[in-house]
C-alpha positions as CSV (number, residue, x, y, z in Angstrom):
1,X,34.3,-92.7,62.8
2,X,35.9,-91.3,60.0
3,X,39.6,-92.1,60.8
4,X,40.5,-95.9,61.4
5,X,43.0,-97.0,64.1
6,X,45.8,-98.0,62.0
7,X,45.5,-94.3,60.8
8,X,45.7,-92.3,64.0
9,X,48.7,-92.9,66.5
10,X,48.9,-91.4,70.1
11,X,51.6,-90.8,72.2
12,X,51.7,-89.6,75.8
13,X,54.9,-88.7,77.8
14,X,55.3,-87.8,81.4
15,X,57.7,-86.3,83.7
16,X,58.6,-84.0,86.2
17,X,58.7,-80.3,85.5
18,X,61.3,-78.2,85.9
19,X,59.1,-76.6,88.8
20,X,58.6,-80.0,90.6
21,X,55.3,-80.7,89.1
22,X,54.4,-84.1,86.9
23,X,53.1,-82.8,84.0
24,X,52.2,-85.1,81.0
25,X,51.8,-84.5,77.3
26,X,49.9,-86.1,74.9
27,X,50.8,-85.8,70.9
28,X,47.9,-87.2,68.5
29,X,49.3,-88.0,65.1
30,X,47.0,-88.4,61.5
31,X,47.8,-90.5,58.3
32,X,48.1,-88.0,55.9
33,X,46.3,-90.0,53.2
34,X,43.4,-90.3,55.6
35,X,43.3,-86.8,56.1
36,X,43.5,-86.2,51.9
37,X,40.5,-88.3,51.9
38,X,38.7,-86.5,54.2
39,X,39.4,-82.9,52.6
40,X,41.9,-81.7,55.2
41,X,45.1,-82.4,54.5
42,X,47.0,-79.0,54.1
43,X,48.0,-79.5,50.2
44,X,44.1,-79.4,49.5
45,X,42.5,-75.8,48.6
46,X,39.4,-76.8,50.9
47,X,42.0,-76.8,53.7
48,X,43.3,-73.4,53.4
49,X,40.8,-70.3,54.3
50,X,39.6,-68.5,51.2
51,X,37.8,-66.0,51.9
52,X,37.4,-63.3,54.9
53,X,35.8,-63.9,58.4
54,X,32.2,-63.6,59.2
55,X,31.5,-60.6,60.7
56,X,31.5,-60.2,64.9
57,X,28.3,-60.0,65.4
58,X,27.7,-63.6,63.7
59,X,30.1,-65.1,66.2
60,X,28.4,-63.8,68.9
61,X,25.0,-64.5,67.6
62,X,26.3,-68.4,67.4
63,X,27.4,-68.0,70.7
64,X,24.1,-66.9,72.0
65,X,21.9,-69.2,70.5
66,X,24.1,-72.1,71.7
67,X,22.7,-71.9,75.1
């Protein structure tokens, strides 16, 4: 895996909803240095899109050929 433990910290919460219902939560924090290194940390220009979309057609394409 690209990311070690000590760089990837997960927290959960649970409760009661205001409608009665437990609902629970879970938040999934990244080192930033281990996301630099891996070309996705949001100071990096490979991070941030750069050019314009492919076209429709190509997404559904992908989609079709995925099954």
């Amino acid at each position: 895996m690209p990311l070690r433990p000590e760089e990837i910290r997960c927290d959960h919460v649970c409760g009661i909803g205001p409608d009665g219902h437990w609902r629970g939560h879970i938040s999934v924090y990244v080192d930033g240095a281990a996301l630099m290194r891996l070309g996705l940390h949001s100071q990096q220009p490979a991070s941030v899109v750069n050019g314009p979309s492919p076209p429709g057609w190509w997404h559904a394409a992908a989609e079709r050929n995925t099954h």
